[in-house]
C-alpha positions in Angstrom: 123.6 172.1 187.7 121.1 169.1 187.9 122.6 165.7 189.0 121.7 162.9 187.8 120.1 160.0 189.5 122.7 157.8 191.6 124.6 160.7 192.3 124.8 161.0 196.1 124.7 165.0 196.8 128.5 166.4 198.0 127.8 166.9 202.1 126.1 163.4 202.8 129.1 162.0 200.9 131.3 163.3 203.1 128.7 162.6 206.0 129.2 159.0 204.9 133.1 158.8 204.7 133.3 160.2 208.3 130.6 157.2 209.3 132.8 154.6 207.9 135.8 156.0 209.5 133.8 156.1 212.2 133.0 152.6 212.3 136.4 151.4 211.1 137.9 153.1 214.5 135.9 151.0 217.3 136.3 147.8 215.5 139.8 148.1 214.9 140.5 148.9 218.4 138.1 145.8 218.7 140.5 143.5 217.5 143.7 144.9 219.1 141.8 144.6 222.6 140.8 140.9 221.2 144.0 139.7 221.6 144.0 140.4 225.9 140.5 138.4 226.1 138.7 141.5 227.1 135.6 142.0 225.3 132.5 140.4 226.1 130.3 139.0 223.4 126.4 139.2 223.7 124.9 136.0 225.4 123.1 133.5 223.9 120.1 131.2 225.5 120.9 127.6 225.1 117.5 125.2 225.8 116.3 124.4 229.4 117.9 120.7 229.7 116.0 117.6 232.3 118.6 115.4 233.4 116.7 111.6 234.5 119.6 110.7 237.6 120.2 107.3 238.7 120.7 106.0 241.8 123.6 106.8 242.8 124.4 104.8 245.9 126.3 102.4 243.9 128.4 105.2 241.6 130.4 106.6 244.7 133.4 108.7 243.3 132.8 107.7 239.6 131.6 110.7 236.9 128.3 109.5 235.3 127.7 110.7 231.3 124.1 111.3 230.5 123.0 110.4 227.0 122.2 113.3 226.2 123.4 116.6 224.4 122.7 119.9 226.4 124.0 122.1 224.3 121.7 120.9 221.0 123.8 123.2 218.3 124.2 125.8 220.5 127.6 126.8 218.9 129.8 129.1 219.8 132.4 131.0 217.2 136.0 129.3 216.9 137.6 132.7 217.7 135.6 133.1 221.5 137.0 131.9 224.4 136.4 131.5 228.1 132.9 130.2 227.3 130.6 130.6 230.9 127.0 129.4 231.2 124.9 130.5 233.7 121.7 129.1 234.7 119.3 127.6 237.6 119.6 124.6 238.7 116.2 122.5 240.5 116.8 119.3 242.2 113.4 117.4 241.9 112.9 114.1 244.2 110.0 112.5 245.2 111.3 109.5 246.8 113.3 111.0 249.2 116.4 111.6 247.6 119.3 114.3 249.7 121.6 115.2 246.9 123.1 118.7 247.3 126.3 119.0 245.5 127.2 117.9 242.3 130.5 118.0 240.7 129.7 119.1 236.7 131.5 117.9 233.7 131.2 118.0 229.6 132.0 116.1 226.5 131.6 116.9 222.9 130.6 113.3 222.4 130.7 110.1 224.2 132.5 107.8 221.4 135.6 108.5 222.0 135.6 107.7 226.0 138.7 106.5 227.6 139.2 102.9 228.9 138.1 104.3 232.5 134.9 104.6 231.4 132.1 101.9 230.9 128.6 102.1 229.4 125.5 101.1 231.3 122.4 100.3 228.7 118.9 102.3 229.6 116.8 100.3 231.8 113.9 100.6 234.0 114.8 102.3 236.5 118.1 104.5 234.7 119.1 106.0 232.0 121.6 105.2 229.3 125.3 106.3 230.7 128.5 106.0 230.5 130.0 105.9 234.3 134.0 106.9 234.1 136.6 106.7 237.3 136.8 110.4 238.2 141.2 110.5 238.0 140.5 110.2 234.0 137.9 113.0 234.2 139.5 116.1 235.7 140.3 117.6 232.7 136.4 117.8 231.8 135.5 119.3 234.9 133.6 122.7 234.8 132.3 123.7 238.0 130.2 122.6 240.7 125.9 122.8 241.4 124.9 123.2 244.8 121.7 121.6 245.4 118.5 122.5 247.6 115.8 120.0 246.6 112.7 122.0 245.0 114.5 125.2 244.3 116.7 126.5 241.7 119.7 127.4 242.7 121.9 130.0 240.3 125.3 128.6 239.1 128.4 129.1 236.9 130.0 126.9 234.8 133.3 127.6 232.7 136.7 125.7 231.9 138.7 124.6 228.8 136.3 121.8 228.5 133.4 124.2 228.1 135.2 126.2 225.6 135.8 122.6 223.2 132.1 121.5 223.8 130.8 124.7 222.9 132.9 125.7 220.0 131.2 121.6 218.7 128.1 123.0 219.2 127.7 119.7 221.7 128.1 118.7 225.5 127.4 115.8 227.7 127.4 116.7 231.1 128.9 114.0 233.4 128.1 114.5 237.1 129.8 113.9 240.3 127.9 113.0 243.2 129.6 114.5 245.8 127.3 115.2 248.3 123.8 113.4 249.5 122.0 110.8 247.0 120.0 111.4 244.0 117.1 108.5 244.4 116.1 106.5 240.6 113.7 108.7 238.8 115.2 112.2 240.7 115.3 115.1 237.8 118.1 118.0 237.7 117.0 120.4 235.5 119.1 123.1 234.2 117.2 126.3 233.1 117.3 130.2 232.2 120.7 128.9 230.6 123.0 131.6 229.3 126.3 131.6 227.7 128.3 134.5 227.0 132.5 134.8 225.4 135.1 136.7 224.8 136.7 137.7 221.9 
């Protein structure tokens, strides 16, 4: 007859074996599929970023660091990889500046730098960096921005580089001036940032 409390009546205990097994099937097929890199993970926002860009007329060729960490604990999970951010990027001059292309880079951190690279102190008219020769930097590349002053412009960014500063939860983005001149005082800023995995 009457059950007592904590019982869980016979049909919704079988209801809630077949769930489980339910469960246990897509996520074990989850992990077997992990293996090939093909399962995208939900994206995460990561915090508009303001880049202050210095002259850089004198910086031909070299990859400038910016003293400062875009990613701000935005970590990713050890076992993700092929880490892509996607964003807009805005160009802001109002001294006349022309850049339009922009070779991107990323750190963890900027204490252990190579030889190649050399720090600059914030002063009036730039920001704290650390200016590298670009031959020492290629394995931090991640992708390129292609500039139109005064309007964002969507990009992609993604490498093994990426993958290290994001599983740190921290990245310094070093830039390339490649094409045009960013003018002292010019802003990039980086916005509607996503970055998405796979397991």
């Amino acid at each position: 007859g009457v059950r007592g409390p904590g019982q869980l009546p016979g049909p919704a205990a079988a209801t809630l074996g077949q769930m489980m097994r339910s469960v246990a099937l897509p996520l074990t097929a989850a992990f077997l599929l992990a293996g090939c890199g093909l399962i995208p993970t939900p994206s995460v926002d990561i915090q508009d970023s303001v880049q202050e860009l210095p002259d850089s007329s004198a910086l031909g060729g070299k990859v400038v660091y910016l003293d400062q960490d875009a990613l701000k604990d935005n970590r990713v999970p050890s076992v993700l990889q092929q880490v892509t951010v996607r964003g807009d990027a805005t160009y802001l001059s109002t001294s006349g500046g022309t850049l339009a292309k922009v070779e991107m880079f990323v750190r963890p951190d900027l204490t252990s730098l190579p030889g190649t690279c050399r720090e600059y102190p914030a002063s009036l008219v730039a920001p704290r960096m650390f200016v590298c020769d670009a031959d020492g930097e290629k394995a931090q590349s991640i992708g390129t921005l292609n500039l139109t002053r005064g309007q964002g412009v969507a990009f992609t960014l993604g490498g093994a580089a990426l993958d290290t500063a994001a599983k740190a939860g921290r990245g310094y983005f070093g830039l390339r001036f490649t094409e045009g001149r960013s003018m002292s005082f010019d802003t990039l800023k980086l916005t509607n940032m996503k970055a998405s995995a796979r397991l």
